[in-house]
Residue frames relative to the residue before (quaternion, step in Angstrom):
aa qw qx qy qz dx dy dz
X 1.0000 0.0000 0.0000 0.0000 0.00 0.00 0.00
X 0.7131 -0.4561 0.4344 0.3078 3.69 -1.48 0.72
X 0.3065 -0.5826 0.7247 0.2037 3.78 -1.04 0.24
X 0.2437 -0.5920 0.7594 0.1162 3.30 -1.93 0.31
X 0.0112 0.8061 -0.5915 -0.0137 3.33 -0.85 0.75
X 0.4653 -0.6435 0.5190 0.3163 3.17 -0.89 0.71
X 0.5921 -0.4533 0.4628 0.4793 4.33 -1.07 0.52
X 0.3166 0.6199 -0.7121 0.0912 3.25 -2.13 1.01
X 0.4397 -0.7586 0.3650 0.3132 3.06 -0.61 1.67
X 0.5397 0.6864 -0.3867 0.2966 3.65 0.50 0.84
X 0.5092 0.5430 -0.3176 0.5874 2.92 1.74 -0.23
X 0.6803 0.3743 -0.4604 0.4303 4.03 0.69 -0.22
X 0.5897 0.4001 -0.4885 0.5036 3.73 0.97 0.49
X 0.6727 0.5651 -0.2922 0.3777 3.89 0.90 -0.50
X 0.8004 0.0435 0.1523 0.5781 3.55 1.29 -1.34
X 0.6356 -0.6723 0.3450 0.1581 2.88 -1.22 1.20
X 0.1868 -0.8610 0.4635 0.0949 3.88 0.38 1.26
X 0.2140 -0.8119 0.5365 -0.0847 3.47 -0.57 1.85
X 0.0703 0.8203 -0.5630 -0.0713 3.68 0.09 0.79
X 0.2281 -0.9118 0.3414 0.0022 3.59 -1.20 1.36
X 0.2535 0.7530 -0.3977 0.4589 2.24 2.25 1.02
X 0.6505 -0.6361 0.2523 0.3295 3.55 -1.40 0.54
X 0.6104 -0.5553 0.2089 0.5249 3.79 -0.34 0.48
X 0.6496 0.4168 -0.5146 0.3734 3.87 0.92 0.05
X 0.6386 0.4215 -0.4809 0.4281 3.98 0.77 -0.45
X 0.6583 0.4884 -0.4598 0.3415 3.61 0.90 -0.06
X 0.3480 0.6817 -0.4061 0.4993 3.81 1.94 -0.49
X 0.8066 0.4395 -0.2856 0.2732 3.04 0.07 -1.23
X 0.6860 -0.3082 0.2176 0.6222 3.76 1.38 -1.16
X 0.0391 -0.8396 0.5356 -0.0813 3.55 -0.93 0.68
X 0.5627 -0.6719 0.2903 0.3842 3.68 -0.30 0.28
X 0.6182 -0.5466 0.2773 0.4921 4.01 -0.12 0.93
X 0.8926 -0.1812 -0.0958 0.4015 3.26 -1.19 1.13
X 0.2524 -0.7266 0.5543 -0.3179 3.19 0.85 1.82
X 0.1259 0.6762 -0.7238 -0.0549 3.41 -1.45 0.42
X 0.3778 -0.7013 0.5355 0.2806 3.74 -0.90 1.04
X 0.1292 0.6186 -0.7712 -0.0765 3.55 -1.40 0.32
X 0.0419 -0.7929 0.5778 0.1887 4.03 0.03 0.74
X 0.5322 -0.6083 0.4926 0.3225 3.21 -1.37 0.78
X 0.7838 0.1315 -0.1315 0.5926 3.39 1.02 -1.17
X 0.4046 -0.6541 0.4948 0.4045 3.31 -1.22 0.10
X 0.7097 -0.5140 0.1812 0.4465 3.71 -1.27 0.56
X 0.5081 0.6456 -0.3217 0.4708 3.25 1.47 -0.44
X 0.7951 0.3144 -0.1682 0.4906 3.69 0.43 -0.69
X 0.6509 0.4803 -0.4627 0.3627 3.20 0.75 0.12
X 0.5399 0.4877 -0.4115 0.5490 3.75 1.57 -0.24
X 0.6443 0.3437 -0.5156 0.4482 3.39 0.84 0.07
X 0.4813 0.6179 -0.4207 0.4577 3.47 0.48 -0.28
X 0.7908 0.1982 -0.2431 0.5256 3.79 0.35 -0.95
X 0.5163 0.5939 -0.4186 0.4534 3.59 0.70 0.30
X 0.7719 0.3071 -0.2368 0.5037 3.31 0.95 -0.72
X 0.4599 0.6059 -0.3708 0.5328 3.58 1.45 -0.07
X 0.8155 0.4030 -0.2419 0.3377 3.79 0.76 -0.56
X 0.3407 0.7320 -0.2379 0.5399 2.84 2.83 -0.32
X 0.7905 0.5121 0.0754 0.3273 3.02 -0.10 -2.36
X 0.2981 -0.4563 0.7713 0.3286 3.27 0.17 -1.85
X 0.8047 -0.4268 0.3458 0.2251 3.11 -2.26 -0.17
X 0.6409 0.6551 -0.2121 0.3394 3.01 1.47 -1.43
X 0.7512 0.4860 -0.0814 0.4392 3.58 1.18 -1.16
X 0.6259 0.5214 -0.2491 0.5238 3.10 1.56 -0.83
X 0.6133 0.5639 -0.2957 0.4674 3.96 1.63 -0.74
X 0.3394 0.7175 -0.3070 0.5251 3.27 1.85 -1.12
X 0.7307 0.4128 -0.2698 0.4721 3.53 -0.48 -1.90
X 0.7609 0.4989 -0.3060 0.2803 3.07 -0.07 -1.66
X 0.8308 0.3543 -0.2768 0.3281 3.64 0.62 -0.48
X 0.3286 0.7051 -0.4343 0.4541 3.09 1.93 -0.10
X 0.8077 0.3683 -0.3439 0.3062 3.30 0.70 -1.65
X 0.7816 0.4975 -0.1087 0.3603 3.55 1.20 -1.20
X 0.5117 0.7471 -0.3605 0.2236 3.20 1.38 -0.51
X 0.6187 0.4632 -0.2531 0.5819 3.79 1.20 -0.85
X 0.8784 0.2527 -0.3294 0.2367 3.43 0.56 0.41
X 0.2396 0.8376 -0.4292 0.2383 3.03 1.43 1.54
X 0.6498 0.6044 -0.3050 0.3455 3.29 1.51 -0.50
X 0.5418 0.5918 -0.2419 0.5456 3.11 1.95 -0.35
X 0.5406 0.6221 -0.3349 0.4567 3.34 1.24 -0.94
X 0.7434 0.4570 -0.2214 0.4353 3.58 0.54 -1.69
X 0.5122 0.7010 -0.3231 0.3767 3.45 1.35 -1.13
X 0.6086 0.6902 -0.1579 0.3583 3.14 0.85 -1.86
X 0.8563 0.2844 -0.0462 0.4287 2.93 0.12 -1.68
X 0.5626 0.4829 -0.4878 0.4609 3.84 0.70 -0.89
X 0.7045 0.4613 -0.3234 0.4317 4.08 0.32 -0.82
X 0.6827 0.2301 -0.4187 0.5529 3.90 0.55 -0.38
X 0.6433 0.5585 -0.4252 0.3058 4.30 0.76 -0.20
X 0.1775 -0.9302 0.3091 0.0882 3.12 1.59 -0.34
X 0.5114 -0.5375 0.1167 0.6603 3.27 1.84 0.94
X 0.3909 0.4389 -0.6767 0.4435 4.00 0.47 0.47
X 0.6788 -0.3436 0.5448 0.3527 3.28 -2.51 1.24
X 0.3651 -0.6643 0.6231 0.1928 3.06 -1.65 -0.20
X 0.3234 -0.7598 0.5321 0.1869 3.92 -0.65 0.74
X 0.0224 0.8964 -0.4426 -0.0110 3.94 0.40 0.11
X 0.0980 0.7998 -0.5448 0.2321 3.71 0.07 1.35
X 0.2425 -0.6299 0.7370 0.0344 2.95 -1.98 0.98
X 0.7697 -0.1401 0.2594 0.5662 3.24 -1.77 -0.67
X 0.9053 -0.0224 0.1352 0.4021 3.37 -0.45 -1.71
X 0.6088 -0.5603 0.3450 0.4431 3.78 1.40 0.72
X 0.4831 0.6443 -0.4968 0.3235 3.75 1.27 0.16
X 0.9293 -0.0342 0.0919 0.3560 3.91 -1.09 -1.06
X 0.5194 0.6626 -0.2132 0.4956 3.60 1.45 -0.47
X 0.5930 0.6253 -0.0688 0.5025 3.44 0.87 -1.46
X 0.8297 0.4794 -0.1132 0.2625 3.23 0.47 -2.07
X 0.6026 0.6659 -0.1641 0.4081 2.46 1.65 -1.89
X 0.6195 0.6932 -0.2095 0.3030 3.15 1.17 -1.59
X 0.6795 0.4848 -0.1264 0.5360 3.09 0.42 -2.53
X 0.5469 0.5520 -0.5118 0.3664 4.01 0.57 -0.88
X 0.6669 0.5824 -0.2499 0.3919 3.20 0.32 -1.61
X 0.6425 0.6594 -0.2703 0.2817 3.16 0.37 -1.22
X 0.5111 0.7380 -0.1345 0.4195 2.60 1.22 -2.42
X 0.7445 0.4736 -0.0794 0.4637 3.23 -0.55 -1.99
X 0.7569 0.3329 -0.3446 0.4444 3.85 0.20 -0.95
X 0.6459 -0.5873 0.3682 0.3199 3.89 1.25 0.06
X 0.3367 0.6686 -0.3483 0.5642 3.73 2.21 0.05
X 0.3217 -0.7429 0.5848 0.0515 3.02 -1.14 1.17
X 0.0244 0.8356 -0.4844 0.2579 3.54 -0.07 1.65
X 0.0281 -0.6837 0.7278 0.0446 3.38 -1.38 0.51
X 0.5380 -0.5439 0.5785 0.2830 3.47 -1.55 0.78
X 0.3862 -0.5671 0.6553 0.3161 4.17 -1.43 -0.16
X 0.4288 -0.6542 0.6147 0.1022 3.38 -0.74 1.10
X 0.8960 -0.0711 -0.0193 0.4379 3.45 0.08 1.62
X 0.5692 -0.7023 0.2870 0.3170 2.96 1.80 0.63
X 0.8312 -0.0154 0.3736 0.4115 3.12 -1.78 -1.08
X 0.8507 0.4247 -0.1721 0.2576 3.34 0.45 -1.00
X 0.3403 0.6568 -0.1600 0.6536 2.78 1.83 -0.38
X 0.5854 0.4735 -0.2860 0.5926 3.75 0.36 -0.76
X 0.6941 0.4376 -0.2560 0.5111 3.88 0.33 -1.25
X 0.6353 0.6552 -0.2387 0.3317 3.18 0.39 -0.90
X 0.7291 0.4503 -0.0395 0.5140 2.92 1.15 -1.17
X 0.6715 0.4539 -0.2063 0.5482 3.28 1.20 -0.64
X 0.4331 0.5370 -0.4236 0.5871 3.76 1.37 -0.48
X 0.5727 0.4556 -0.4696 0.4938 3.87 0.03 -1.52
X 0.9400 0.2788 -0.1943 -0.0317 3.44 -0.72 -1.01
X 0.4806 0.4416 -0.4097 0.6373 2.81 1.90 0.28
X 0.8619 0.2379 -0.2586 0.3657 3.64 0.56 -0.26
X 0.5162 -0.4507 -0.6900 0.2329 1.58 -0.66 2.40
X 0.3894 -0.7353 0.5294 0.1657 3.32 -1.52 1.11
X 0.3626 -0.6752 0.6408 -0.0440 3.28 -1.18 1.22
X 0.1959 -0.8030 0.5489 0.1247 3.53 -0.09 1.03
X 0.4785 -0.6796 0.4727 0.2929 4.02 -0.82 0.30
X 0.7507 0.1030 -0.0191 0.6523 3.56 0.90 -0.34
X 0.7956 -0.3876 0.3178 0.3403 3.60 -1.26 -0.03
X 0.1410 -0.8205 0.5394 0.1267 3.65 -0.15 0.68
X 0.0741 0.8224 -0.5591 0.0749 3.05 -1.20 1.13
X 0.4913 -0.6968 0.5226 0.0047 2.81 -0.72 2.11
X 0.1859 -0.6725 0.7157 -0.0304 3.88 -1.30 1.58
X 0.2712 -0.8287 0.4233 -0.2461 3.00 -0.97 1.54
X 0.3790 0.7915 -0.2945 0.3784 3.98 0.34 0.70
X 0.2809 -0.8437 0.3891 0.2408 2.94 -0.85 0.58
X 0.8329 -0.3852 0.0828 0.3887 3.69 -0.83 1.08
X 0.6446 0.1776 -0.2764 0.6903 3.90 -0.51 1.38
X 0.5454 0.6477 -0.5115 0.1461 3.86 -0.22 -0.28
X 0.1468 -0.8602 0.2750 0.4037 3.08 2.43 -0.73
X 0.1962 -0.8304 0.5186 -0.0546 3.31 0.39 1.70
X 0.6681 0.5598 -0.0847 0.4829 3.15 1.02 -1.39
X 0.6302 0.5275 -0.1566 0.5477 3.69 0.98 -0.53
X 0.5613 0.5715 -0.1900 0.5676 3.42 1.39 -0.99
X 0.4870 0.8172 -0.0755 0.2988 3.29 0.76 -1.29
X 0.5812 0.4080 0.0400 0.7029 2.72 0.47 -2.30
X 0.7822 0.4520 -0.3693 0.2177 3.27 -0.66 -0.77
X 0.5084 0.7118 -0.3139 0.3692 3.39 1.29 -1.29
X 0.6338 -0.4794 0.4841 0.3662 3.86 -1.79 0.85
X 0.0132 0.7125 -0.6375 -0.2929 3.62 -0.17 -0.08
X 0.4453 0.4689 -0.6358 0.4213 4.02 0.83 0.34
X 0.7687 0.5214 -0.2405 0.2817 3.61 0.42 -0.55
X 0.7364 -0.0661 -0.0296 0.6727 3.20 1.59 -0.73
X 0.4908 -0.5561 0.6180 0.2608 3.49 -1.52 0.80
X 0.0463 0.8114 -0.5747 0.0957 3.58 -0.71 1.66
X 0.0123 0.8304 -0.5565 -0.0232 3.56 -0.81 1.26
X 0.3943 -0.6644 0.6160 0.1538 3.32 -0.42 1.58
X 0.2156 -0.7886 0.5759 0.0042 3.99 -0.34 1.29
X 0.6528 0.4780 -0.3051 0.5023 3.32 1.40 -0.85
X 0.6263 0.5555 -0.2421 0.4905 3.66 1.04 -0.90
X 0.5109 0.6941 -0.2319 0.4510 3.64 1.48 -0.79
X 0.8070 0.2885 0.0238 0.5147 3.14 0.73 -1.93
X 0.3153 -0.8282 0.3992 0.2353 4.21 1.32 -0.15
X 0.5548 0.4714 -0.2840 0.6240 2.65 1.35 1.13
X 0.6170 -0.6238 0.4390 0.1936 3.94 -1.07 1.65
X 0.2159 -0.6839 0.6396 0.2768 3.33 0.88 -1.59
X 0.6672 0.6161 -0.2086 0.3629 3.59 0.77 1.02
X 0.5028 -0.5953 0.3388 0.5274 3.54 0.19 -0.02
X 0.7666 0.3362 -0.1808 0.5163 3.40 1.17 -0.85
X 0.4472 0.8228 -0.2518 0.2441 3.91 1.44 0.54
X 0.5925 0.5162 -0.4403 0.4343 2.58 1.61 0.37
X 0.5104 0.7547 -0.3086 0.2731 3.52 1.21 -0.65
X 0.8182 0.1611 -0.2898 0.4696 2.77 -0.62 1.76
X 0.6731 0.3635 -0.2052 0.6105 3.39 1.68 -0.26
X 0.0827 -0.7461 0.6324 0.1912 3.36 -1.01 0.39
X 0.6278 -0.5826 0.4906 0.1603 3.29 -1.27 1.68
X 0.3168 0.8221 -0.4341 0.1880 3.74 0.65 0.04
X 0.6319 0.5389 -0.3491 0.4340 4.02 1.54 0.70
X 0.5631 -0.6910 0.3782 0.2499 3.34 -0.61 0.95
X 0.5494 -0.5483 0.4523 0.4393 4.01 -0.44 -0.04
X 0.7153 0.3871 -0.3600 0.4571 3.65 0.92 -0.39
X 0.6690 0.4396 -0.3620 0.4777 3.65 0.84 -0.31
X 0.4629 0.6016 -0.4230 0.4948 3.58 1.34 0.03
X 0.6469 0.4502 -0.2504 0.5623 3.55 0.82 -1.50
X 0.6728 0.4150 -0.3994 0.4644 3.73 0.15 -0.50
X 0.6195 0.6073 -0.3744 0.3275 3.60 0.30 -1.19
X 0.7188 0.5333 -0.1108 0.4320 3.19 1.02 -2.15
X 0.5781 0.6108 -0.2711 0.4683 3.52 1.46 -0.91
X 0.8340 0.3595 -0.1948 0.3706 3.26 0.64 -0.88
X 0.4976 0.4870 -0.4627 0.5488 3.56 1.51 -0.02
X 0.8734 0.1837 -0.3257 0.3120 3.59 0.23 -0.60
X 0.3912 0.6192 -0.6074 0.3077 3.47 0.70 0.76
X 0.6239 0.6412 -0.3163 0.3154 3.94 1.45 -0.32
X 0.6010 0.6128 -0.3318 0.3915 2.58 1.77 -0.90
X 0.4589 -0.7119 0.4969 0.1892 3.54 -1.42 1.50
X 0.7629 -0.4660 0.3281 0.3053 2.98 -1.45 1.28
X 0.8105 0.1031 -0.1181 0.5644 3.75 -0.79 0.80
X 0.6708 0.4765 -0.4407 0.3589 3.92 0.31 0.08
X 0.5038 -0.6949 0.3372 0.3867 3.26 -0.77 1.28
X 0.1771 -0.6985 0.6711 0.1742 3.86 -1.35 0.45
X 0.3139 -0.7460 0.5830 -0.0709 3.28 -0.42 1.75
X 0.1428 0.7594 -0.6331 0.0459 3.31 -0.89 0.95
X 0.6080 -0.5902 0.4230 0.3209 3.88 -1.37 -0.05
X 0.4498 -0.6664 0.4924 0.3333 3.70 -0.19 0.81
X 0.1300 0.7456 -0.6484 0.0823 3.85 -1.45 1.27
X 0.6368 -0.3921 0.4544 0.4840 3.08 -1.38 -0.22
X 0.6812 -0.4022 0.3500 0.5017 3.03 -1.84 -0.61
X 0.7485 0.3756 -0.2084 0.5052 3.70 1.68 -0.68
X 0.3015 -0.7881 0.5210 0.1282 3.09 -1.17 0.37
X 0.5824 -0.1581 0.1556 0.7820 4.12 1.28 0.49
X 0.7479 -0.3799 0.2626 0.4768 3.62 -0.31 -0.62
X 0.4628 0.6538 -0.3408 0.4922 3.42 1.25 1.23
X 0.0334 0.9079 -0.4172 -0.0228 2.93 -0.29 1.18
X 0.5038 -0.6283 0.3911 0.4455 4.11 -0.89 0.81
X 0.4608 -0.7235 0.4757 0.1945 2.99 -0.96 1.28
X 0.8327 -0.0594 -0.2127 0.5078 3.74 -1.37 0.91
X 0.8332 -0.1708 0.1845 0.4924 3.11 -1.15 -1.01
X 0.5149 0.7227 -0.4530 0.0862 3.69 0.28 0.52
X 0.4072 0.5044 -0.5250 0.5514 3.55 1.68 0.13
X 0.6023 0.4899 -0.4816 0.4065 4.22 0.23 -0.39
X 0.6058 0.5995 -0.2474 0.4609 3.79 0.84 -0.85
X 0.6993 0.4778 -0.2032 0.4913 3.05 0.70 -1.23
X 0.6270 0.6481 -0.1542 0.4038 3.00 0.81 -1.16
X 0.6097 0.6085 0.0516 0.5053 3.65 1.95 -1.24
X 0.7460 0.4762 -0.1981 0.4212 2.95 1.62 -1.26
X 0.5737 -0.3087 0.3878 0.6520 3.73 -1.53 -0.41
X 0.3313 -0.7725 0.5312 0.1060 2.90 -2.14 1.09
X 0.2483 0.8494 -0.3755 -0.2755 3.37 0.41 0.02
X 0.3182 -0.7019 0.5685 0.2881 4.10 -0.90 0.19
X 0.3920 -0.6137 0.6853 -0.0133 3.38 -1.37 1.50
X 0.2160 0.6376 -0.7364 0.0681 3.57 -1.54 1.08
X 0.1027 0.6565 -0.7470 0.0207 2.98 -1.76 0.29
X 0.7588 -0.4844 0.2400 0.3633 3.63 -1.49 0.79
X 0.6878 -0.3227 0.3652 0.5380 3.59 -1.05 -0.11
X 0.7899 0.4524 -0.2864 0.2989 3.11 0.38 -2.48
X 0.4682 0.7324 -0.3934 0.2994 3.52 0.94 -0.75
X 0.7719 0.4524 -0.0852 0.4384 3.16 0.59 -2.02
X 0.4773 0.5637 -0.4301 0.5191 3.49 1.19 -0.58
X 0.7240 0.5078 -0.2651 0.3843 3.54 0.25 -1.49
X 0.7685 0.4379 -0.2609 0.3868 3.52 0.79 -0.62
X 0.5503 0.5651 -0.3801 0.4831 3.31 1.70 -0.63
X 0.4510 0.8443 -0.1551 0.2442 3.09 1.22 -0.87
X 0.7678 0.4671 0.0878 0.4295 2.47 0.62 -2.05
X 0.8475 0.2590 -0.0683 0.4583 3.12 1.36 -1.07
X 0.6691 0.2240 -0.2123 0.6761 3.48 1.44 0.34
X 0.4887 0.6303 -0.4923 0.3486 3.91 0.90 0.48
X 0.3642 0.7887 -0.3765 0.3219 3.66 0.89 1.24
X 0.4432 -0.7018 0.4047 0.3838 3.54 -0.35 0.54
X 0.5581 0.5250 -0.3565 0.5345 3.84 0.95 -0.63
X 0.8503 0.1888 -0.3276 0.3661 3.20 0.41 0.15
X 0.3829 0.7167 -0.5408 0.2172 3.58 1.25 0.36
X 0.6399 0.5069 -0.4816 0.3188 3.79 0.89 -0.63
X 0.5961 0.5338 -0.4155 0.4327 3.87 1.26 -0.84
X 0.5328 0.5708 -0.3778 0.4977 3.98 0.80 -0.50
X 0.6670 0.5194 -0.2588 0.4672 3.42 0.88 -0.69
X 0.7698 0.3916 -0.1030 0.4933 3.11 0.90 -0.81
X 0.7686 0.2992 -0.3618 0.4345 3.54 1.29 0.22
X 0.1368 0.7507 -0.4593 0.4548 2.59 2.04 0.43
X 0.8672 0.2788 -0.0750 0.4057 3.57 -0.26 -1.60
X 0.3988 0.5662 -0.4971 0.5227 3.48 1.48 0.95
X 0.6852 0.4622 -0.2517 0.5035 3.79 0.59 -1.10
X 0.6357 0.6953 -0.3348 -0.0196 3.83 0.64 -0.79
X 0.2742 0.7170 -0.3198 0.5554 3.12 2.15 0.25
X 0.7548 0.5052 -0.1937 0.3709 3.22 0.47 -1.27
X 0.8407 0.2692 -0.1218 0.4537 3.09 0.77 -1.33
X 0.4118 -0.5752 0.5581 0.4337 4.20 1.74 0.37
X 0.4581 -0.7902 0.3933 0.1049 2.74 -1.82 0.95
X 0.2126 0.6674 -0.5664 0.4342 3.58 1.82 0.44
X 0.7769 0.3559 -0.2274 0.4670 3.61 -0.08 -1.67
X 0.4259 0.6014 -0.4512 0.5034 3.85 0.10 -0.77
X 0.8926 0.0707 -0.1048 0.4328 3.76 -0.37 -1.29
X 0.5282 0.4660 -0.4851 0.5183 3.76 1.10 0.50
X 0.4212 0.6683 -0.3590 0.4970 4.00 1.16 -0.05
X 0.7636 0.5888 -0.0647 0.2571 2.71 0.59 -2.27
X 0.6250 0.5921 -0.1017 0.4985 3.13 1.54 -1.53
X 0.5942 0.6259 -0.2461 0.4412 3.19 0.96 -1.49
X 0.7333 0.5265 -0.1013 0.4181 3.73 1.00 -1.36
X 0.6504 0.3749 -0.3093 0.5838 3.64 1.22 -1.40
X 0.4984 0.5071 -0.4262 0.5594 4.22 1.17 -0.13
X 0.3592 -0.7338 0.5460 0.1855 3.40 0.09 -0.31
X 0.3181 0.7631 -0.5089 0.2397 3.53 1.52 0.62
X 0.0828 -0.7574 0.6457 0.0498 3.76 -0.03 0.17
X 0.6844 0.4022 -0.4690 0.3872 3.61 0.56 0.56
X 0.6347 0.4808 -0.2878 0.5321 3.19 1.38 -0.59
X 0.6859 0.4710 -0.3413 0.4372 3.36 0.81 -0.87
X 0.6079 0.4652 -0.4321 0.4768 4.03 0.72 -0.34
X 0.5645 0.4981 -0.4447 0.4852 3.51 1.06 -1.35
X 0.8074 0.3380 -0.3005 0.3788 3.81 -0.54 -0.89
X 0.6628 0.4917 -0.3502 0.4430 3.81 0.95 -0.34
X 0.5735 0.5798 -0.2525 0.5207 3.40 1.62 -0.32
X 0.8029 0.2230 -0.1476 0.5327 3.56 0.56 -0.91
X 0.6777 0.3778 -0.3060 0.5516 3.78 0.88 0.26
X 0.8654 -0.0726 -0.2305 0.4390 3.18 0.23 0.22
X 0.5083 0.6449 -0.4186 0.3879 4.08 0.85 0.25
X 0.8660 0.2865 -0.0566 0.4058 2.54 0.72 -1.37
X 0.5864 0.6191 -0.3086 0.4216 2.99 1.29 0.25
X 0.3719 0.7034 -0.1654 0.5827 3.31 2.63 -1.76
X 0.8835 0.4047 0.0410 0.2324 3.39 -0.36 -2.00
X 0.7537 0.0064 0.0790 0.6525 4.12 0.27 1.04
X 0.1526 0.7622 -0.5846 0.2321 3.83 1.16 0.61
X 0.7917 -0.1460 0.0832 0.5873 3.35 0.73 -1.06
X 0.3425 -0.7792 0.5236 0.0360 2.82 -1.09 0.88
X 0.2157 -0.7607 0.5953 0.1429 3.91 -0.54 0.46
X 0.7868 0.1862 -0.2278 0.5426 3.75 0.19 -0.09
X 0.4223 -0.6241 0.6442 0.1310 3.71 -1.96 0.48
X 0.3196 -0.8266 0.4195 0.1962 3.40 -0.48 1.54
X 0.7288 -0.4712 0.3738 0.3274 3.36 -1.69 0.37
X 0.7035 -0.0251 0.1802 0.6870 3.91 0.70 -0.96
X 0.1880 -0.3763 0.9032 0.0853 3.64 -1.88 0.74
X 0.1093 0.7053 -0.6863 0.1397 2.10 -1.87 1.78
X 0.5962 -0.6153 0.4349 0.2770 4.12 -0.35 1.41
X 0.2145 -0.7505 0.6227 0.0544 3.71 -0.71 1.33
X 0.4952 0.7298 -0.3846 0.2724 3.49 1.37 -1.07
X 0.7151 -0.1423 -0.1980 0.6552 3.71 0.97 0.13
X 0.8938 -0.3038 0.3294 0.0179 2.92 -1.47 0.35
X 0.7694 0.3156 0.0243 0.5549 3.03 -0.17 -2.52
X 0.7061 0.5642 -0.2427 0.3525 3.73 0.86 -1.38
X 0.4078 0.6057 -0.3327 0.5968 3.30 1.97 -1.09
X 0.6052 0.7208 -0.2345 0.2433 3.59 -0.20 -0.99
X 0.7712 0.2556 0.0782 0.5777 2.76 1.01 -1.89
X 0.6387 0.5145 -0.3461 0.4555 3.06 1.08 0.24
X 0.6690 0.4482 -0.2489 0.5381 3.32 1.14 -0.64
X 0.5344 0.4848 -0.5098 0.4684 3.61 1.16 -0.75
X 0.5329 0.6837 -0.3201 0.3822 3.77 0.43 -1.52
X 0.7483 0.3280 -0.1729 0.5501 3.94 0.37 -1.33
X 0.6548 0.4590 -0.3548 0.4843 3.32 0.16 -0.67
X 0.5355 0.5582 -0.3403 0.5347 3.95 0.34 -1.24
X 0.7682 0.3958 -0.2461 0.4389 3.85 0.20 -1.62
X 0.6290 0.4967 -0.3201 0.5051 3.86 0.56 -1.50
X 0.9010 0.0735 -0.1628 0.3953 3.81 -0.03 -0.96
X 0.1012 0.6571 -0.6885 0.2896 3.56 0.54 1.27
């Protein structure tokens, strides 16, 4: 017979994690490299509970196998070929009839399997524990700057033998900006954010800094889970600068596209309160021209910089030159090496 096990993030490096929930609870969030095989489809499971609140248990189990019962050989099929002789982890909502049904099968086909001990939820559970309160594994250091400086670009760029880097903005598909959605579509739930984020830093080795990009508490309509904007907030600070022309060039570079001139247009006319309407339609102009130097220049110093690090409450750890890169690099590797000796 199967084992139940209760959730350890060791089993997603040990066994292959099969969720058998339908393809929207698995849309929504699922345990890191999860494959879906739903028992029911999203459709049949509301019939399923519909007839469970009718019926009782007996009739609704009845249904259920009418609906599912011809596709266990596919089920096992499925899964022995993406497990590739790794056990198998098999979870539902709450580790109850879904799961079982599954791991049974499984069982019987000769597939080494175990059930989740409480399912899905249990998974959450675990992820709640750990951001609240979060305990970082190594020194956290918080990147700072002020809009275009290409913080995010830096990032990327960084040793990841050297430091554990989670791009939070890249995490959540979304800039964190009036103009942040453009070109991305925001299209992830708050729990698959929390999972995502969970699973980059649980890699991160013991004592190596985990470098991340300074945000609010939200990100588009994402927010840092528990106490980690306070942490952050705690950590080494460092501030990023480089010249206007620079930042122009980078905004440039990275949102100077025609596919996106109608969304520019349109967060344009989010901010126009902000920026009064003289500027608003000297902006405006700048955009239906297609200048993109003038328009960053004036979207930068009217309303970013002005929006973005207005005030500040704390005094950073090191200023450090975005204007290149590599040199960034070495500088920060250099401070960081010195600060946490």
């Amino acid at each position: 017979m199967f084992p139940a096990v209760p959730f350890s993030e060791n089993l997603l490096d040990s066994h292959l994690p099969v969720d058998v929930r339908t393809p929207l609870e698995y849309q929504e969030d699922h345990l890191p490299g999860a494959i879906n095989v739903p028992l029911l489809s999203n459709e049949e499971r509301v019939e399923i509970g519909t007839l469970y609140k009718r019926t009782g248990p007996h009739g609704a189990r009845v249904r259920g196998l009418e609906l599912t019962a011809h596709r266990f050989p596919g089920i096992v099929e499925q899964i022995a070929e993406a497990a590739s002789a790794r056990p198998v982890l098999v979870y539902c909502w709450r580790g109850g009839l879904r799961s079982r049904t599954v791991a049974s099968i499984l069982d019987l086909a000769g597939l080494r399997v175990s059930q989740l001990e409480g399912g899905y939820k249990s998974y959450r559970t675990w992820i709640s524990s750990f951001f609240s309160p979060f305990r970082p594994s190594g020194p956290l250091v918080v990147i700072h700057g002020l809009t275009g400086i290409g913080k995010t670009s830096f990032l990327q760029m960084l040793d990841r033998d050297r430091f554990t880097v989670a791009d939070l903005e890249g995490l959540a598909r979304h800039r964190g900006s009036a103009f942040g959605e453009l070109g991305l579509q925001q299209d992830i739930s708050q729990k698959m954010f929390e999972s995502l984020l969970w699973n980059e830093l649980r890699k991160s080795p013991s004592g190596m800094p985990i470098i991340l990009e300074g945000e609010s508490r939200r990100i588009g309509r994402i927010f840092l889970p528990g106490n980690l904007y306070e942490v952050m907030h705690d950590g080494i600070k460092i501030w990023c600068e480089a010249s206007l022309e620079t930042r122009v060039d980078r905004l440039i570079e990275e949102y100077g596209r025609e596919e996106y001139r109608e969304g520019m247009a349109e967060a344009l006319q989010r901010i126009r309160k902000r920026l009064g309407s003289d500027k608003y339609g000297e902006i405006l102009d700048s955009l239906e021209k297609w200048d993109l130097r003038a328009f960053m220049s004036e979207l930068l110093t009217s309303y970013y910089d002005r929006v973005y690090y207005k005030t500040r409450d704390w005094i950073e750890d090191r200023v450090i030159s975005l204007e290149n890169f590599q040199s960034a690099s070495r500088e920060l590797e250099e401070f960081l090496s010195t600060r946490t000796a």
